[in-house]
C-alpha positions as CSV (number, residue, x, y, z in Angstrom):
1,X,90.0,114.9,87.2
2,X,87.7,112.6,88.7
3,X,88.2,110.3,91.4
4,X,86.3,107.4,92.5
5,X,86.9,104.6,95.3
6,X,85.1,101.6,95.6
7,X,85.3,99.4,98.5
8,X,84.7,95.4,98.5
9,X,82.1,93.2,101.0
10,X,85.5,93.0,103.1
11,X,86.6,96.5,103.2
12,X,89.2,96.3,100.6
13,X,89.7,99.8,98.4
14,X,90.4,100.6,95.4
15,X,90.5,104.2,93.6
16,X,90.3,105.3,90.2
17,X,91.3,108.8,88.9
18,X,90.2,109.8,85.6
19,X,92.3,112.4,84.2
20,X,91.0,114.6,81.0
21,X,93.5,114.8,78.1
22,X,95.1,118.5,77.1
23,X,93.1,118.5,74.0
24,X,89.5,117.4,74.3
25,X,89.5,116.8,78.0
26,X,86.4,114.6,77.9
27,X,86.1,112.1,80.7
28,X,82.8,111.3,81.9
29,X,81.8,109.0,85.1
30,X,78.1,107.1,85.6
31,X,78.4,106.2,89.1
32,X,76.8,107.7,91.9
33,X,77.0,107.6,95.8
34,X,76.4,104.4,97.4
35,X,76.2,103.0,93.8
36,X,76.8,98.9,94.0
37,X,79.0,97.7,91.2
38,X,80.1,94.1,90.0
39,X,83.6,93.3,88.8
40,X,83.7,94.1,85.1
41,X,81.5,96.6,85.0
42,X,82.1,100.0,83.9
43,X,81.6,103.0,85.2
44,X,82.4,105.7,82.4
45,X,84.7,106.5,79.5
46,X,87.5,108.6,78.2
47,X,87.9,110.1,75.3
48,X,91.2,111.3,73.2
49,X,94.4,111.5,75.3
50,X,92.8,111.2,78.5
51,X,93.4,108.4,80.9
52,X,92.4,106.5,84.4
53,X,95.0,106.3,87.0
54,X,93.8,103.2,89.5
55,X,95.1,102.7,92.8
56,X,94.9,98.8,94.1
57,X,96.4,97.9,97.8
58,X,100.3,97.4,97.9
59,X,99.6,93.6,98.6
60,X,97.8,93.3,94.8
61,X,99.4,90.7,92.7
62,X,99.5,92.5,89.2
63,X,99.0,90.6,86.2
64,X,100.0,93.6,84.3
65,X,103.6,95.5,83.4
66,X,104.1,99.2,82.8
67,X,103.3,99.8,78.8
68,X,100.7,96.9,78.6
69,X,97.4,97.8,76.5
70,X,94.7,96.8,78.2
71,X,91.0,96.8,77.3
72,X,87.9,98.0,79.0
73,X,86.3,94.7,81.5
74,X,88.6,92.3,79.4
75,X,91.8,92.6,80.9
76,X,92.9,91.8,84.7
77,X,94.8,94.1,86.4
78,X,95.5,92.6,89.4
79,X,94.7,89.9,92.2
80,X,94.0,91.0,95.4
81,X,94.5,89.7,98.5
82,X,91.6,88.6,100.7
């Protein structure tokens, strides 16, 4: 596993946990402490079976539904409140 948080101009959190697959168990992260990032970008990969868990503030409007695909900086996951 491999967690991350990332926290907004106005103090807003968000956390991602990447989570190695049983067979390969390749996840890999780029970021670095005190690392800036812009919405879209990304900030490593998975590979075969494994996933990223991401943990948004109970407020977040979702534009998502459990089983949705979604796609790397294409799709929105959520909206959050400001």
């Amino acid at each position: 596993k491999c967690a991350t948080i990332v926290e907004s101009d106005t103090g807003i959190k968000i956390a991602f946990v990447q989570v190695a697959g049983l067979i390969a168990r390749r996840i890999v992260n780029w970021l670095e402490c005190d690392d800036e990032v812009i919405k879209g970008e990304r900030f490593g990969l998975i590979r075969f079976g494994s996933r990223v868990d991401i943990y948004v503030p109970a407020d977040t409007a979702l534009a998502i539904e459990k089983g949705m695909k979604v796609s790397a900086g294409e799709t929105i996951i959520g909206y959050l409140s400001v």
